[in-house]
C-alpha positions as CSV (number, residue, x, y, z in Angstrom):
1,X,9.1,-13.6,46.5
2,X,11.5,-14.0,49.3
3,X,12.3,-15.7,52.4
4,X,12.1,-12.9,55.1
5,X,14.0,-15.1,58.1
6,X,17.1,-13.8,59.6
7,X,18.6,-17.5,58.8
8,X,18.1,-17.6,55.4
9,X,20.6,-16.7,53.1
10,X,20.3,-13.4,51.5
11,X,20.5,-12.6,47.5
12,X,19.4,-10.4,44.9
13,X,18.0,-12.1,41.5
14,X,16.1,-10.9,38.5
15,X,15.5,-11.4,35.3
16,X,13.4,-10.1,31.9
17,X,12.6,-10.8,28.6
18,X,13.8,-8.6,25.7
19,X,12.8,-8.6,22.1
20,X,15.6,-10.5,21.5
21,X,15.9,-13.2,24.5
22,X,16.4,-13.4,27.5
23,X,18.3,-12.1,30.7
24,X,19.2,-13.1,34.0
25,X,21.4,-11.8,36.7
26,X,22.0,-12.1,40.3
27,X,24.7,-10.9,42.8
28,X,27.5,-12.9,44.2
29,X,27.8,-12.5,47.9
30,X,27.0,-15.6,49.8
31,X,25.4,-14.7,53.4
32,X,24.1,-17.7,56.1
33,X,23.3,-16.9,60.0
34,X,25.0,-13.2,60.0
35,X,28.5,-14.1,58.2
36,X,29.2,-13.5,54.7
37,X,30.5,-17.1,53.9
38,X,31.8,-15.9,50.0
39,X,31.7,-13.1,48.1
40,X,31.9,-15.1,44.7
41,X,29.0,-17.3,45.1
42,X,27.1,-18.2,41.4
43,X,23.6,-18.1,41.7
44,X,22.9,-18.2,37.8
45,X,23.3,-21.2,36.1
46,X,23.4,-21.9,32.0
47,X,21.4,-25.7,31.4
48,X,21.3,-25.8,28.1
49,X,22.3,-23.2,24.7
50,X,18.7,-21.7,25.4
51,X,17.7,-22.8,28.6
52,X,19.2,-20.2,32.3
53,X,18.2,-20.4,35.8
54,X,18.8,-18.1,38.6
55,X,18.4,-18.6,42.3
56,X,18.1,-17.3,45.6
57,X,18.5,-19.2,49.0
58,X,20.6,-22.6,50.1
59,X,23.4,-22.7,47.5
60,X,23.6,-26.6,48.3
61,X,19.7,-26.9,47.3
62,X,19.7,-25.1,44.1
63,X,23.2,-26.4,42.9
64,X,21.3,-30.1,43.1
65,X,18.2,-28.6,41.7
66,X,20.3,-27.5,38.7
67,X,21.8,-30.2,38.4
68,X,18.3,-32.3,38.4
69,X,17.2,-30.0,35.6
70,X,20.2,-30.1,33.6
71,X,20.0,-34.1,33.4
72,X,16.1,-34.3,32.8
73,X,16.7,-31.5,29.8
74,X,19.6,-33.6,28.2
75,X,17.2,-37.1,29.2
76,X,14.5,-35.7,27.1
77,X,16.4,-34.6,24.2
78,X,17.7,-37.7,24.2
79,X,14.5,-39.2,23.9
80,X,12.6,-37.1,22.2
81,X,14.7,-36.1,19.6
82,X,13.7,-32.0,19.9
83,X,14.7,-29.3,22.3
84,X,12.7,-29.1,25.1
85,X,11.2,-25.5,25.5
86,X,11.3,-23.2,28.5
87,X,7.8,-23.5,30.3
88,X,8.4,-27.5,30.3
89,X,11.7,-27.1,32.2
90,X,10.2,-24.8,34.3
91,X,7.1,-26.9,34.4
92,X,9.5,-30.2,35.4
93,X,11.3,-28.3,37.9
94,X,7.5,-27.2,39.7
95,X,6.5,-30.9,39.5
96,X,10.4,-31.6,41.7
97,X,9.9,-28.6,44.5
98,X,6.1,-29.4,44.8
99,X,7.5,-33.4,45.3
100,X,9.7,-32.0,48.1
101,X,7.5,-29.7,49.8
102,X,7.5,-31.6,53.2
103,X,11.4,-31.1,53.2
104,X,11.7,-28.3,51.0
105,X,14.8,-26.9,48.8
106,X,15.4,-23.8,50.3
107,X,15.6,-21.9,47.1
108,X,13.4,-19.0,45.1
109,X,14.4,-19.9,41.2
110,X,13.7,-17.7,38.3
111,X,13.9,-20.0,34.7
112,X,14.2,-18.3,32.0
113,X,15.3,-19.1,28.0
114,X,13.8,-18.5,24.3
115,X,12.7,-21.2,22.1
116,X,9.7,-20.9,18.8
117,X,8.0,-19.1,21.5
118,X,10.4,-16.4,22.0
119,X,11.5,-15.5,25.4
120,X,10.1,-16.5,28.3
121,X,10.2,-16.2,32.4
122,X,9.4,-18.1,34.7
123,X,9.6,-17.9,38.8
124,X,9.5,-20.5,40.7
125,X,9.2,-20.7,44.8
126,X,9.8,-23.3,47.1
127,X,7.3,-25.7,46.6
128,X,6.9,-25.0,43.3
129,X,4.5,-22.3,42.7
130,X,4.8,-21.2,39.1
131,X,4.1,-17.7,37.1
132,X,5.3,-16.8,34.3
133,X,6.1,-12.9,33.2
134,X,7.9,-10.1,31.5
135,X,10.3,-9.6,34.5
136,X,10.6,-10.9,38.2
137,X,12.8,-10.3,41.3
138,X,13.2,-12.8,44.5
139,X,15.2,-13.4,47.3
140,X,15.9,-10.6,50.4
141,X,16.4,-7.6,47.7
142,X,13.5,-8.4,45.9
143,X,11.3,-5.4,46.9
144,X,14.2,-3.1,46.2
145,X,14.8,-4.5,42.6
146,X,11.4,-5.3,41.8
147,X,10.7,-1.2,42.3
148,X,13.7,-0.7,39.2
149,X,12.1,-3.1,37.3
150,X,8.3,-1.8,37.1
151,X,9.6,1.8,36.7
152,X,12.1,1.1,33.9
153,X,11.1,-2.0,32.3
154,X,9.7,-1.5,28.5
155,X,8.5,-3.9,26.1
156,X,10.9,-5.0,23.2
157,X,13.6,-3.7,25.1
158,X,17.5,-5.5,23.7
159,X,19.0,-7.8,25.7
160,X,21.5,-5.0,25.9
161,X,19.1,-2.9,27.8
162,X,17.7,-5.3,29.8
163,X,21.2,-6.4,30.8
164,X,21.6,-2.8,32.1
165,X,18.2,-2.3,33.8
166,X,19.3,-5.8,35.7
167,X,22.4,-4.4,36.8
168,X,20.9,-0.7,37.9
169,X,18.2,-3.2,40.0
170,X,20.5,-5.3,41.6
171,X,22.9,-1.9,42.4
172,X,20.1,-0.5,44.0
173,X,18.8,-3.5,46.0
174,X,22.5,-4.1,47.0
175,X,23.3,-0.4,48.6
176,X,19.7,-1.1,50.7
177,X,20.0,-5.1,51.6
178,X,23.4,-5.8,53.6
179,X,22.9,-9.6,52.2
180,X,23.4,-8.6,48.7
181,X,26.9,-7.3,46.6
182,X,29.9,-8.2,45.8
183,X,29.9,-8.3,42.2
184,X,27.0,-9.4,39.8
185,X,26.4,-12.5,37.4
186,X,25.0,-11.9,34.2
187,X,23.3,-14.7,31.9
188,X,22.2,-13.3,28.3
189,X,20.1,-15.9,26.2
190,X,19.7,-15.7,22.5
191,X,19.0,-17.2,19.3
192,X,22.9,-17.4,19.4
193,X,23.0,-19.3,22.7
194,X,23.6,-18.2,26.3
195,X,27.0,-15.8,27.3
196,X,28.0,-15.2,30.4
197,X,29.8,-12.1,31.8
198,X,30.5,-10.6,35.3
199,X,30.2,-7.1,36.5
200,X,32.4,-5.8,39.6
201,X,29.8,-3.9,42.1
């Protein structure tokens, strides 16, 4: 998925699930109507110990959609007493874009975590369409990445390796879409929880 207007903000995000979790990653460089506004813009975003999402488009719109998520996750912990697991987040958050899909957030989202389950992937467009599988790309680099990820991508790969086949796709996408670079975001999510780190294109 991706937008495909020359207004729309351009970004690089993917993500894939390992034996051992789940990873996430996306670029940093913030375009909008032929300017590069920031070249240290966060597009991945930790919501709970088990729980990331990753976007492409408006930073506005998916920094409120985060933030929408992050409060209904801790809402029904509280509640419910449990953990809520990854395809009801990403379940909630298709029931909020398909709500706004008059006035749309401008945002492509990838949601991805482990719970009993294991890992799973979810991606998200922006009125809520919703598949889940072993690996995604979206936003205006998408069809470079997504080419990385079918030739390299292996099942029961480590989150080590799928860190690294994230990076190589998001390199690749970056030297081929002039809306993409500037450094890389990286979200690993385990049994042990969700670390960040950052990787200088």
């Amino acid at each position: 998925m991706s937008f495909g207007i020359d207004w729309a903000p351009g970004a690089t995000t993917v993500g894939c699930v390992c034996k051992d979790g789940v990873a996430l990653a996306s670029e940093k460089r913030v375009h909008f109507a032929g300017r590069v506004l920031s070249k240290t813009g966060k597009k991945v975003f930790k919501v709970t110990d088990w729980i990331g999402i990753a976007c492409a488009g408006l930073i506005s719109d998916f920094q409120i959609l985060t933030s929408t998520i992050r409060a209904y996750t801790l809402l029904f912990s509280f509640e419910r007493g449990r953990k809520i697991s990854v395809k009801s987040t990403a379940k909630f958050m298709s029931g909020v874009l398909y709500s706004r899909r008059w006035f749309p957030y401008f945002t492509d989202t990838l949601v991805g975590g482990i719970d009993d389950k294991g890992g799973q992937l979810f991606a998200l467009d922006l009125i809520g369409s919703l598949i889940d599988d072993v690996y995604a790309a979206i936003g205006t680099g998408a069809q470079v990445a997504i080419g990385v990820l079918e030739e390299e991508y292996k099942e029961n790969m480590s989150l080590e390796e799928g860190k690294q086949l994230l990076i190589k796709a998001i390199k690749s996408a970056s030297e081929r879409d002039p809306l993409s670079g500037n450094g890389i975001d990286v979200l690993l999510i385990s049994q042990k929880g969700a670390e960040f780190s950052e990787i200088n294109l």
